[in-house]
N, C-alpha and C positions, 0 to 999 in steps of 0.2 A: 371370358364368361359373358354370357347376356347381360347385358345391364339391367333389362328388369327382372332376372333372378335375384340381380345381386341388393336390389331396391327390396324385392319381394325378402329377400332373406336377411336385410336390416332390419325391415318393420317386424318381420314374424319371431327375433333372435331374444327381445327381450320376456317376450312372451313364453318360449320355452325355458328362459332361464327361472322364470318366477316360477314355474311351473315344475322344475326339476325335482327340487324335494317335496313336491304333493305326490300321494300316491297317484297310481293309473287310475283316468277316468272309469267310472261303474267298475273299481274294483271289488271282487267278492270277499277278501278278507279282509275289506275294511272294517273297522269296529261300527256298529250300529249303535245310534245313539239310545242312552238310557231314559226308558220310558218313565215319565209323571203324567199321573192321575191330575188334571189342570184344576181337580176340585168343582164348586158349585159357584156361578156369578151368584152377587146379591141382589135381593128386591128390595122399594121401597120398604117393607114392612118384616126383611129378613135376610140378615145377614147371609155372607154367603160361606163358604169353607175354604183353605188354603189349597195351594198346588203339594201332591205328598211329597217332595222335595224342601220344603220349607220351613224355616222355622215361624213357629208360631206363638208370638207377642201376645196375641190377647184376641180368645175367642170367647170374650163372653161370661167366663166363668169367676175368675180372679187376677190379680195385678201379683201373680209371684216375678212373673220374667220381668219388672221394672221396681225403682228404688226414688224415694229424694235425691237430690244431688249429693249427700254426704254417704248414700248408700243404708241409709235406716229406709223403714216402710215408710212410703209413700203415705196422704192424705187425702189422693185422688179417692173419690168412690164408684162402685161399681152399682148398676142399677139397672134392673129390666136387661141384663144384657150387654149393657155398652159401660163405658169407663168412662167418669163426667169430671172434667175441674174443678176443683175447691178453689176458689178465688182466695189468693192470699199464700196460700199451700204450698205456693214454689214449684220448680220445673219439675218434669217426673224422666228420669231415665232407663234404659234397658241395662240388665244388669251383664248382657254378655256384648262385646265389641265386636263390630262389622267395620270389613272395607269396601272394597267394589260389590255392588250388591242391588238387589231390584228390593223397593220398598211398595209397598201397596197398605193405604189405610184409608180406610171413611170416616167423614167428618159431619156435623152438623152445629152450625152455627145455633146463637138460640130462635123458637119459634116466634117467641115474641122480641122482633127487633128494638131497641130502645140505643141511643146514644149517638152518633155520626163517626165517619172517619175511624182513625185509628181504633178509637172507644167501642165497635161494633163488633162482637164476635170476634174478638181478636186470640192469637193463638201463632203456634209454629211450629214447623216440623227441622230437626236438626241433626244435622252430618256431622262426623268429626269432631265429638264431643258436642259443642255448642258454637265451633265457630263459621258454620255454612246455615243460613236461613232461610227456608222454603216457606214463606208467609202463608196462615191461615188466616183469613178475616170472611163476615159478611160482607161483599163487594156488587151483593146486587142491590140498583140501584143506592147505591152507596158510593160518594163522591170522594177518593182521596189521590195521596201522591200515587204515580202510577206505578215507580219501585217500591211500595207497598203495600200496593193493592193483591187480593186473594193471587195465589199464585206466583207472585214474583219472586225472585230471588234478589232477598232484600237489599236494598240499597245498592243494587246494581242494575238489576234485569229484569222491566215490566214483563207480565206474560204476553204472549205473544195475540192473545184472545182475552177479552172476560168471560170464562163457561159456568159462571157460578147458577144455580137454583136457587132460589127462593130463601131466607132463613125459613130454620127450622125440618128442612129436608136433607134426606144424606146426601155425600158426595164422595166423590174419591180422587185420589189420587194415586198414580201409579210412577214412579221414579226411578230411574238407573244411575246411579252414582257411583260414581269414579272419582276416588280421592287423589288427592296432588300427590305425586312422587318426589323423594327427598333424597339426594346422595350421604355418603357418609359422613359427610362433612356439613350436613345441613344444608347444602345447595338443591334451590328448586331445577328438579328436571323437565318436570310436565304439572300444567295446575289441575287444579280439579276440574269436573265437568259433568254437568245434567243436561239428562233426557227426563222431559216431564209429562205425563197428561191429567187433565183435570175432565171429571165426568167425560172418558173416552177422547177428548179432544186434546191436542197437542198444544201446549202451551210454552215448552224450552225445548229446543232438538241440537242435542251436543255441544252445548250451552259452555264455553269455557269462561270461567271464572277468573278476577285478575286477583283476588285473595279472600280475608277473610269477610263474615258481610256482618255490621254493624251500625246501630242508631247512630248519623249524623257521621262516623267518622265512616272511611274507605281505605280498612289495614291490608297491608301488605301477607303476605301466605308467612307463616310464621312454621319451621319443623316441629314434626310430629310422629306417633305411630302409622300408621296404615289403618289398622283397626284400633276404633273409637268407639263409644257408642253414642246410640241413636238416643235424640232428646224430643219430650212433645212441652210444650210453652204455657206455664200459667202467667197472663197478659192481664187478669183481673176479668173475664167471662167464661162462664159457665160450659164451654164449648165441650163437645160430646165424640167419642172416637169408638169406633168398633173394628171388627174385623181386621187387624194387624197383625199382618204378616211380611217377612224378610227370605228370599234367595240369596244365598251367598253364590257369589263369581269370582270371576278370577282363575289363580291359582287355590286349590285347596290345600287348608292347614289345620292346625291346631285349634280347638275351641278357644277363643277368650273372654275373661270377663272381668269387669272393673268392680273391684272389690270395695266393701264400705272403708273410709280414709281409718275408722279406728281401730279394724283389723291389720290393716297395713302396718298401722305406727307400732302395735303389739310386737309385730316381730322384728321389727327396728332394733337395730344391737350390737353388742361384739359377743361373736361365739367363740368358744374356743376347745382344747381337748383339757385328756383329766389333769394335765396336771397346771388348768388356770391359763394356758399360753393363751393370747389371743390371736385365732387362725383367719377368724372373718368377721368382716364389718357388714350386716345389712343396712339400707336407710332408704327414703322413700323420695321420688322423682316423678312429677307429675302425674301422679296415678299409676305407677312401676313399682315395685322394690328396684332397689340398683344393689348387687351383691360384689363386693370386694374382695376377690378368694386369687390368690398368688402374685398378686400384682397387677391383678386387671379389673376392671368394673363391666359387672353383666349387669344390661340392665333385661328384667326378667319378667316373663309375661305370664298371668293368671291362670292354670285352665283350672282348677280349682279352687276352693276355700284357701288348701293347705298346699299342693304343689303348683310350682311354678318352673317356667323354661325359657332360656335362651335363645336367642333366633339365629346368631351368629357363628354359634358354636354348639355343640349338642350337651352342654352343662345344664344341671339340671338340680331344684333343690325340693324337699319335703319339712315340712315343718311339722311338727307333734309336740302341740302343748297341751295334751290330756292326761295326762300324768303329772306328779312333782317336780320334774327336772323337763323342763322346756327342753327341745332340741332341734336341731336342722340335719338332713342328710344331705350332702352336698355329692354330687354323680358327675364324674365327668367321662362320656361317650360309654360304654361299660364295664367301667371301672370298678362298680360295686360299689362305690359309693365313701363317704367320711362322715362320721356321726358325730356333730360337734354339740355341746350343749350351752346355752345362752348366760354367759356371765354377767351383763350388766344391760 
């Protein structure tokens, strides 16, 4: 054979092989991608509208899709439009959980700047419950450490720019978040990772992260769910957010949402049938139920108030305590289910 065939057909061989399982180039029955409506950009003086793909946190109107951290109403207030921090009030989060996902929110620091460093405008946007930090601050002309200055990701990863305005004018940020993967055994496979921009400009571009990001210390990645939900930061300034909205990626799933802790602990229990046996244990894991039904623990995820689902297995439970007699129906794959009622 020629030898530069056989050159020619080394270099060209890995190239077909990647290329094996893609459909044929311009093929016509390929699926076409599903159209969104990208919505309206925002102005100085007017929010803009989400992509119809989207879920939408907060346009404007009211704080239902966010909670306090214990899952009661929030203390934040809404005004003219935007959602502003009660200083003192505590964090505010979304009450449904997101994994890989595009976050987009506008921010404004206050008009009238007063304070230095950390004390300015300070605030934070958070991944994974509360332990990945996308620092808010006034950082214009505002002298601090540069892993906490506006845009870093805290106490690791100065941005890569200062894009800040002015206080007192809006700003945004756009982020693609990629949460760390966890084997079954709690072993990290991949850490998490941001793409950032602040007012249009690129500030982290596949940013991998070495764990979680906190004041003064630098923890290790700690196992978790996938979807978490999204937290904004009362730092003790008055800091102001509008137009919040989230794209789910990924794989698509199930809705979930993190439920208030004293709804959870209610259905905390042993159920059992009529005649008093105890069949199941629920009991409550870091923001889970964990369900103990034949000698196994599910731990079970939200998409309800009242029903909840397994990710492992297609087990599945309802709870109904509107009645006299509390109850749980326990389903496994379609099975029809076991109506157990709540002894203790």
């Amino acid at each position: 054979m020629n030898p530069a065939l056989i050159i020619s057909t080394c270099l060209l061989s890995p190239l077909f092989a990647q290329g094996a399982s893609l459909p044929l180039g311009h093929d016509r029955l390929r699926p076409l991608p599903p159209v969104v409506n990208p919505g309206e950009a925002s102005t100085p003086d007017r929010a803009g509208t989400a992509p119809s793909d989207a879920v939408v946190l907060f346009d404007g109107t009211d704080l239902s899709r966010w909670s306090a951290m214990n899952g009661e109403p929030t203390q934040w207030v809404v005004r003219d439009g935007v959602m502003e921090c009660v200083p003192g009030s505590g964090y505010i989060r979304t009450r449904q959980n997101f994994g890989e996902c595009q976050l987009h929110l506008e921010f404004a620091t206050p008009a009238k700047a007063e304070g230095s460093s950390q004390g300015r405008g300070n605030s934070g946007v958070f991944f994974g419950g509360t332990r990945y930090e996308i620092q808010v601050l006034d950082s214009y002309e505002n002298v601090t450490y540069a892993d906490g200055s506006c845009g870093a990701i805290y106490n690791q990863y100065p941005p890569l720019v200062n894009a800040c305005r002015p206080p007192g004018e809006w700003q945004s940020y756009d982020i693609l978040w990629t949460p760390p993967r966890f084997d079954g055994d709690g072993r990290l496979l991949a850490p998490a990772r941001i793409t950032a921009f602040q007012n249009g400009v690129l500030i982290h571009h596949n940013t991998e992260l070495f764990g979680e990001t906190a004041w003064l210390e630098r923890k290790p990645f700690t196992p978790h769910p996938e979807k978490q939900f999204l937290a904004l930061q009362d730092h003790g300034n008055p800091v102001r957010y509008r137009n919040v909205w989230v794209r789910e990626l990924g794989t698509p799933g199930k809705p979930e949402f993190q439920l208030p802790d004293a709804l959870l602990d209610s259905y905390c229990g042993d159920y059992g049938d009529a005649d008093n046996r105890v069949v199941t244990k629920v009991s409550r894991r870091d923001g889970n139920l964990v369900l103990r039904y034949r000698g196994v623990d599910f731990v079970m995820f939200a998409e309800s108030p009242t029903h909840f689902f397994a990710k492992t297995v297609d087990v599945q439970a309802d709870f109904d305590f509107s009645g006299p007699e509390k109850t749980v129906r326990i389903s496994v794959g379609e099975d029809g289910g076991t109506k157990l009622k709540k002894l203790r």
